[in-house]
C-alpha positions as CSV (number, residue, x, y, z in Angstrom):
1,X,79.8,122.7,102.9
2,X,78.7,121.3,99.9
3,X,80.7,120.7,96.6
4,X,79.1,121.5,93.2
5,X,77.3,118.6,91.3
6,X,79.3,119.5,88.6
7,X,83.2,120.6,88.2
8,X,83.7,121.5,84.3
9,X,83.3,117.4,83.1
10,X,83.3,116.0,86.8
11,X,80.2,114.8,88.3
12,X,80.3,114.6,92.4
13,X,79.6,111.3,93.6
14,X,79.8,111.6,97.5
15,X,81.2,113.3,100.2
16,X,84.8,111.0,101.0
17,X,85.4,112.8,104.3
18,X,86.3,115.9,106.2
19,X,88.7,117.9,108.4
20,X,88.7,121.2,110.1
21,X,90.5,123.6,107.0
22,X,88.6,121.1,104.2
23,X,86.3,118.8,102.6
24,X,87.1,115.6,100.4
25,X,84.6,114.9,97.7
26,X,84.6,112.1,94.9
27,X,83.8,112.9,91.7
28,X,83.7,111.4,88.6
29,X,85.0,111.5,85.1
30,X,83.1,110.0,82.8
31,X,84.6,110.6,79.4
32,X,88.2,109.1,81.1
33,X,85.8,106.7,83.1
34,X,88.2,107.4,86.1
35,X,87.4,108.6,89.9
36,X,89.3,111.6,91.3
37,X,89.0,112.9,94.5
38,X,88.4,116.9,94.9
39,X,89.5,118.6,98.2
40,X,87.4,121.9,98.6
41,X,88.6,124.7,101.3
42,X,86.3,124.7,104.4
43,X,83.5,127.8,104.2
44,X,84.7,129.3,106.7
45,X,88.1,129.6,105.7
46,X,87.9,130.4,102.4
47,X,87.0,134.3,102.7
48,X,91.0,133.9,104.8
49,X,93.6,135.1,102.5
50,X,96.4,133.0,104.5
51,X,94.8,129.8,104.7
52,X,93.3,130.3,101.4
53,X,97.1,130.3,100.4
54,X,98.4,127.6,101.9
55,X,96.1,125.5,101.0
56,X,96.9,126.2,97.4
57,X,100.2,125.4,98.4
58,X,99.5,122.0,99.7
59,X,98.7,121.7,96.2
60,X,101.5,123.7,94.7
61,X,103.8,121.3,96.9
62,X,102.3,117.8,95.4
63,X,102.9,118.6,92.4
64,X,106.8,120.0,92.6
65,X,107.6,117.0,95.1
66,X,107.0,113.9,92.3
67,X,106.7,110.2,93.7
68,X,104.4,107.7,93.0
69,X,103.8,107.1,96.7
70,X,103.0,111.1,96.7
71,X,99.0,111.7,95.9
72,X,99.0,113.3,92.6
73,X,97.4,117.0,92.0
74,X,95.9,116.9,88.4
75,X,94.3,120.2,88.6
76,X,93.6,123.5,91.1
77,X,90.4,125.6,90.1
78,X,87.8,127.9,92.3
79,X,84.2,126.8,92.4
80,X,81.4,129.4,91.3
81,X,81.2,130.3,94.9
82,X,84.5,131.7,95.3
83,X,86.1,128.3,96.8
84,X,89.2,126.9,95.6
85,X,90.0,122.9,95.6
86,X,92.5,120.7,94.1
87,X,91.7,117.4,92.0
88,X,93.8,114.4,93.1
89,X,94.4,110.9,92.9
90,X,91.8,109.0,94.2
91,X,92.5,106.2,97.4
92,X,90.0,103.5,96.5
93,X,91.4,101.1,99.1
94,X,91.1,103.9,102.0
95,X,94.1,104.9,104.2
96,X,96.7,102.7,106.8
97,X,94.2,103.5,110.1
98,X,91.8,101.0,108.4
99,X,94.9,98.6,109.4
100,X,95.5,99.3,112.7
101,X,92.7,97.4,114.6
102,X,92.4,96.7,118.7
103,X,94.1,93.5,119.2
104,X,95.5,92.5,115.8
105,X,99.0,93.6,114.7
106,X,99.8,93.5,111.1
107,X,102.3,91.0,109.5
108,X,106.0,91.7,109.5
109,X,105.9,91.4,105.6
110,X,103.0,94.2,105.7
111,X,104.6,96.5,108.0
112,X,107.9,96.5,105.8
113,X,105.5,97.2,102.5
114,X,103.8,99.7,104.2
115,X,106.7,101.5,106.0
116,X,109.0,100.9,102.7
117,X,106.3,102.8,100.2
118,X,105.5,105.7,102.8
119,X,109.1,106.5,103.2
120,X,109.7,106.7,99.2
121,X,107.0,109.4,99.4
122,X,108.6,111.3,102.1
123,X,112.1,111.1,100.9
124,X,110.5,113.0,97.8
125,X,109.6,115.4,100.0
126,X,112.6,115.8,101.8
127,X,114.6,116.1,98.7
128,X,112.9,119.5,97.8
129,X,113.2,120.4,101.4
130,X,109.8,119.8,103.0
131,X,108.7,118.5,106.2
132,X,105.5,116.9,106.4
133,X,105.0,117.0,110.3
134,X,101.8,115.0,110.4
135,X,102.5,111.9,109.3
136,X,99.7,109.3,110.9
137,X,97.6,106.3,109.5
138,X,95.0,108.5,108.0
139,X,97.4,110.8,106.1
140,X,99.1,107.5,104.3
141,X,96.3,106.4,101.1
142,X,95.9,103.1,100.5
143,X,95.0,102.8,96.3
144,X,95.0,100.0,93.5
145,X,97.1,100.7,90.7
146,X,96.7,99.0,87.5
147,X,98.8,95.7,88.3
148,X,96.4,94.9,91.3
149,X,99.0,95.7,93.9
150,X,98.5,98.2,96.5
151,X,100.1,101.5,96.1
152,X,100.8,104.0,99.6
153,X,100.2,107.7,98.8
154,X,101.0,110.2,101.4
155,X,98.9,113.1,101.7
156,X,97.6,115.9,103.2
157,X,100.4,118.3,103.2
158,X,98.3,120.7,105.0
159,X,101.1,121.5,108.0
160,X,104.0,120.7,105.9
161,X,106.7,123.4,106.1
162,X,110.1,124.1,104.2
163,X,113.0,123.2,105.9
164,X,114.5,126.6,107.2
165,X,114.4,128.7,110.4
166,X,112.0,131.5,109.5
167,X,108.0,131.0,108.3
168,X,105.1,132.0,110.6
169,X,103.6,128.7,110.8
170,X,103.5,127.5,114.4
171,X,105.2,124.2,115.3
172,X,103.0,122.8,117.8
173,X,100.6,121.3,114.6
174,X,100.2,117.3,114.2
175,X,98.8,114.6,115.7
176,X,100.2,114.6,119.4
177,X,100.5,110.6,119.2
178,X,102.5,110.6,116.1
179,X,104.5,113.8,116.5
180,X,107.8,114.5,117.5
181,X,109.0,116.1,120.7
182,X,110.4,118.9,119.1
183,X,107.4,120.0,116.8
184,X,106.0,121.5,120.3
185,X,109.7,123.6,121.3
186,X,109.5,126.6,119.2
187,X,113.3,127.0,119.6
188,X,114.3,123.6,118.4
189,X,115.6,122.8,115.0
190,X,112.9,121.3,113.0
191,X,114.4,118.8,110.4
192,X,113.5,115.4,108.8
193,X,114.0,113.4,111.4
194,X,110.3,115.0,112.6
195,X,109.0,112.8,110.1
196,X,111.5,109.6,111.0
197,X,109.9,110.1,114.3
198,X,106.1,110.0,113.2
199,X,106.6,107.2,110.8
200,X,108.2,105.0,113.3
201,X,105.1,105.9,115.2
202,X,103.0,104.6,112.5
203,X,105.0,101.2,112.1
204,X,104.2,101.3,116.4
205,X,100.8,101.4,115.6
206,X,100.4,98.8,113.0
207,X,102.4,96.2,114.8
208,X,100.2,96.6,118.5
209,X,97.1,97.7,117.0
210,X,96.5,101.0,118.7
211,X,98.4,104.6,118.7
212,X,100.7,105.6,120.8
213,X,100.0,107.5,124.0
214,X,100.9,111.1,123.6
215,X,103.5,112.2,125.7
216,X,102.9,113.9,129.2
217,X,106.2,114.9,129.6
218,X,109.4,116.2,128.3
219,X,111.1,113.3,126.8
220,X,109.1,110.5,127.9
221,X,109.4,107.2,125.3
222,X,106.7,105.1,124.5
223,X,106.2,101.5,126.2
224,X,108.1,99.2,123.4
225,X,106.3,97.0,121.1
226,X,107.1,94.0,123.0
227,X,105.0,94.6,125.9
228,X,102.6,94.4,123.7
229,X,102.8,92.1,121.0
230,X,105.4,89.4,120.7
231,X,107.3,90.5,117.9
232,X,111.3,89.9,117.8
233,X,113.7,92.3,120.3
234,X,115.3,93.7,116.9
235,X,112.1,95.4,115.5
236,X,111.4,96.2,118.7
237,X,114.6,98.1,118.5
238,X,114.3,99.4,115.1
239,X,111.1,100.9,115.6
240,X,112.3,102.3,119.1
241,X,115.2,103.9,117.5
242,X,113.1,105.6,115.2
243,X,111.0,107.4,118.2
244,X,113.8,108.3,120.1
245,X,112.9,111.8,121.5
246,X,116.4,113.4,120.8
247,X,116.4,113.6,116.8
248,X,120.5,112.9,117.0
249,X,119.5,109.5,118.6
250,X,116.8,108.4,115.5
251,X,117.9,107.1,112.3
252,X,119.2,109.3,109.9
253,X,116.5,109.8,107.5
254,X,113.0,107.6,107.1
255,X,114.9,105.2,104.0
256,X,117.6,104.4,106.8
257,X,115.2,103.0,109.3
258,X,112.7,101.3,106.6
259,X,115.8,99.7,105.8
260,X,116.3,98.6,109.1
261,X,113.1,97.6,109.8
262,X,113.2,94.9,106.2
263,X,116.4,93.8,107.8
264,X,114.9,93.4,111.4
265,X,112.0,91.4,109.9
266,X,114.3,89.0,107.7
267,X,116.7,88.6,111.2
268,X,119.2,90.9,110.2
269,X,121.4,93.1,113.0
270,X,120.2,96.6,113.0
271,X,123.5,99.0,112.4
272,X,124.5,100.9,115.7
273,X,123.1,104.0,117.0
274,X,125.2,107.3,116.7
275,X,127.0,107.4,120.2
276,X,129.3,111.0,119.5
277,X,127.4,113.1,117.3
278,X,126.2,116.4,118.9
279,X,123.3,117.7,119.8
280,X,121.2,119.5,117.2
281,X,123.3,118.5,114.5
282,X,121.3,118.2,111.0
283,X,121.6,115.0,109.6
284,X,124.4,114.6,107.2
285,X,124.2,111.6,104.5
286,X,126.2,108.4,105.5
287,X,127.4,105.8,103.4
288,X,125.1,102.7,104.5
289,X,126.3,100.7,107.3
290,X,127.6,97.4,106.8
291,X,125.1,94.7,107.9
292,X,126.1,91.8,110.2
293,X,124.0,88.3,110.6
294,X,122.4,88.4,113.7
295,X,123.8,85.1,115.5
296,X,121.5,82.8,116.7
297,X,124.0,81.7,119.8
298,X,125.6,84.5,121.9
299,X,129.1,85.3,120.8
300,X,129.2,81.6,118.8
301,X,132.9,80.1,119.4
302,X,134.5,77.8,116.5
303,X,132.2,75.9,113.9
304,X,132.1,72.7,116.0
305,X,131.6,73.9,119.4
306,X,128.5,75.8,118.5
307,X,127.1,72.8,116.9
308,X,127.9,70.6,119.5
309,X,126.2,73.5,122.1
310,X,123.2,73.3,120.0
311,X,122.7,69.4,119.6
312,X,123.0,69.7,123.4
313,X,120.4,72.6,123.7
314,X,117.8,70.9,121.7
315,X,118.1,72.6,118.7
316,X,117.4,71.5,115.5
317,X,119.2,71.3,112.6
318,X,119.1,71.6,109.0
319,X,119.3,68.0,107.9
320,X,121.0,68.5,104.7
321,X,118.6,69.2,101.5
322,X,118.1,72.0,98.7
323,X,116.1,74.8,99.6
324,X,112.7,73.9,98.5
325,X,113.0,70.5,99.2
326,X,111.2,68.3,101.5
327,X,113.8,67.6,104.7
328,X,114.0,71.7,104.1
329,X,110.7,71.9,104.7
330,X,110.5,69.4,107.2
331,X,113.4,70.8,109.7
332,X,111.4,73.8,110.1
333,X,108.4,72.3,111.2
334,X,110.7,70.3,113.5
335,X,111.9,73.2,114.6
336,X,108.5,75.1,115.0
337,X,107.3,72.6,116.8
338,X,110.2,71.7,119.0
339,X,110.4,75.7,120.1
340,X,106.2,76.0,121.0
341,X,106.7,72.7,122.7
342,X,109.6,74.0,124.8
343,X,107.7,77.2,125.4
344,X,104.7,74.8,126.8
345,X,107.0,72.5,128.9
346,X,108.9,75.4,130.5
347,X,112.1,73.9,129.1
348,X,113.4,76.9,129.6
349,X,117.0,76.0,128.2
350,X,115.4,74.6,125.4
351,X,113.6,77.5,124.1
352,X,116.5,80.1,125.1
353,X,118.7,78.4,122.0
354,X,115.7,79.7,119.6
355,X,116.2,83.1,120.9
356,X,119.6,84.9,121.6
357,X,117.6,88.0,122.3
358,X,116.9,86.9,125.4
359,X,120.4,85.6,127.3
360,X,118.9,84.2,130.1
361,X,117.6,80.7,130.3
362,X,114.9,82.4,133.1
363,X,114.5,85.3,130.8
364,X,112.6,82.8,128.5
365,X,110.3,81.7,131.0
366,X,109.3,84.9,132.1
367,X,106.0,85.9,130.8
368,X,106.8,89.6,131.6
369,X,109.5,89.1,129.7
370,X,108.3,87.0,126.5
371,X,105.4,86.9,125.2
372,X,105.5,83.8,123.2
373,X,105.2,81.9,126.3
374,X,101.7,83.3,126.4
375,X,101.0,82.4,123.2
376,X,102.6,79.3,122.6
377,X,99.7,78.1,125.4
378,X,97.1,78.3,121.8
379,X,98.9,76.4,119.9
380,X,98.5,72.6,119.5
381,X,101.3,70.6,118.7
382,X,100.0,67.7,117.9
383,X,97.8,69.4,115.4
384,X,97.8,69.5,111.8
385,X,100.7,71.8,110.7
386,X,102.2,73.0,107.7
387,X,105.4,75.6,106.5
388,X,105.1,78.4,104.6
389,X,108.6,79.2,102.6
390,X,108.5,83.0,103.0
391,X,112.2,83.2,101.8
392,X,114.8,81.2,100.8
393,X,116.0,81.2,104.5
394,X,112.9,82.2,106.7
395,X,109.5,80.0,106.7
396,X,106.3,80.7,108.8
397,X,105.3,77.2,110.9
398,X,101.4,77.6,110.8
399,X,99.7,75.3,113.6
400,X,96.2,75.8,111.3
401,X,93.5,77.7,112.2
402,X,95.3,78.6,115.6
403,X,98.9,80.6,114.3
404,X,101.7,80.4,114.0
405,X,106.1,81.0,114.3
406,X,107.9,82.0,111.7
407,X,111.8,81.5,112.1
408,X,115.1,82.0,110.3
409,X,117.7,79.9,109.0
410,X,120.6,81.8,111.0
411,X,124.3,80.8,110.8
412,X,125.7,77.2,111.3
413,X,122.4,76.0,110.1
414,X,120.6,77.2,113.4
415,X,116.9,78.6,114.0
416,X,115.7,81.8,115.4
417,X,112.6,82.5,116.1
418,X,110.8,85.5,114.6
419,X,107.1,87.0,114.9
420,X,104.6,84.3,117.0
421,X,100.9,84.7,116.5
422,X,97.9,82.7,118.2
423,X,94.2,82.8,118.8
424,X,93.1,81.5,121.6
């Protein structure tokens, strides 16, 4: 179909994209000197008197659900054909799926922006009762707000559905890589936790590159994260929780596990899952779990000991120093260095003390098992190399132009290692 040239004091621009109900067109306001985007109902749907009302509704939905990570319906109108559309915000920076690229796993500082802003705009959703049900890349906006930073909208409400056990709408709608189990059981409870489900699915995307297999069978769980991508067991485990077919097993609600997830990524301990609660049961607010410190040696004994253990292990140690100065600096390069080095010697008990994750001294050495061994091959250690200060305790080693580590300052004054990336 084709919009009009002219909508009232818009002027159409191009054609943005299109789906199987609509059309996205940008247009352009020249006396506010602003772009808007203008979704028109497909041709062949429009003479339909129930799609032609839920997609009104999509619309009617954006506006009573208010977030600034929501896209933003300015107006509704029918063209002179008889076709009604919806002006909303405008995505100038196009949506997530631009980020999720073969090979090339986003950032952990990324993932948490990304995951953080997309679960603001579905908690607004949920708080008027609303499931989305197909959350995916392409549904989450990417846009430039007037600071420079980039904003998340999430949109296309298209499927979405009030919370309740009546409505005509059939389940089985969504994107079958990013949708839950029970969106295909017409006799499950549909709830929130659908959408914990998909966005978990999203941060699974952005961190290996590629979607998730849809499932071939009753609860089947997708491969984790880290047989893909070397990323640190406890996102691994976040993100796994979150697509956890059973929606008693996920996290609570999507601001629970985006939480999580910023914890994961800084080194914190993910709170237990539920282990009692039953079947079925709609979530129930919790007060928030108290955090622990993930410890960088397994079940650490008195001050001393551990530090004795660790001199003995190889690891290094702060060496005294502000943060921000110099020998701060400097011990995590040491340390950087000293864990790749390990990782390239098979000193197996060596690189075990940078990660607790993995008990076993063998474990470490086991490709199958860790994939910084792999990547710890592209790195040169004799190479220039500098730190990036990420956080007052956490610091990215960068071997440059090849990767890097990034680790955190962990109890006692020990290192973990985090996220590993190489090129080679």
């Amino acid at each position: 179909m084709s919009a009009p040239e002219q909508l009232g004091r818009l002027r159409r621009i191009r054609r943005i994209g299109a789906g199987g109900f609509a059309t996205v067109w940008l247009y352009r306001d020249d006396e506010l000197e602003s772009d808007v985007a203008v979704k028109c109902l497909a041709d062949n749907w429009a003479g339909d008197p129930t799609v032609r009302e839920r997609f009104l509704a999509e619309s009617r939905l954006l506006r009573r659900a208010r977030s600034p990570h929501l896209v933003h319906v300015h107006d509704v109108g029918v063209t002179g054909d008889d076709t009604p559309y919806f002006v909303m915000s405008y995505a100038d920076l196009g949506t997530v799926a631009d980020l999720v690229r073969p090979g090339v796993g986003v950032g952990p500082d990324e993932l948490v922006d990304l995951v953080t802003q997309a679960a603001e705009g579905l908690a607004a959703l949920h708080a008027t009762g609303i499931v989305h049900r197909d959350i995916k890349p392409a549904n989450l906006l990417l846009a430039s707000d007037s600071s420079g930073r980039r904003r998340l909208m999430v949109a296309d409400l298209g499927v979405a559905k009030a919370i309740s056990p009546d409505g005509d709408v059939t389940r089985s709608v969504g994107t079958p890589s990013y949708m839950a189990p029970e969106q295909m059981d017409d006799s499950a409870t549909l709830d929130a936790r659908a959408d914990v489900y998909a966005l978990g699915a999203v941060a699974w995307a952005l961190l290996t590159g590629q979607p998730p297999r849809a499932r071939r069978r009753p609860g089947e769980r997708p491969v984790p994260v880290t047989s893909l991508r070397a990323v640190p067991p406890v996102v691994d485990r976040v993100v796994m929780r979150a697509m956890e077919p059973e929606p008693d097993d996920r996290w609570p609600d999507v601001r629970s596990f985006a939480r999580a997830l910023a914890d994961a990524c800084r080194g914190v301990a993910p709170p237990p899952a539920p282990t009692a609660a039953p079947r079925g049961s709609p979530p129930t607010a919790a007060p928030p779990a108290a955090r622990r410190k993930v410890s960088t040696l397994a079940l650490a004994a008195a001050s001393a000991l551990v530090v004795v253990l660790a001199v003995a292990l190889g690891v290094v140690l702060l060496r005294g120093g502000a943060a921000g100065s110099d020998d701060y600096e400097q011990a995590f390069e040491e340390a950087g260095v000293d864990y790749v080095r390990a990782l390239q010697e098979h000193r197996c008990d060596d690189a075990a003390a940078y990660d607790p994750d993995l008990t076993r001294p063998e474990d470490v050495c086991d490709p199958a098992k860790n994939l910084h061994l792999k990547l710890a091959r592209c790195l040169d250690v004799d190479g220039p190399v500098r730190v990036d200060m990420i956080g007052e305790n956490r610091a990215r080693v960068v071997f440059v132009g090849q990767g890097y580590v990034e680790l955190v300052r962990g109890e006692n004054t020990l290192f973990r290692a985090g996220f590993m990336v190489g090129s080679c």
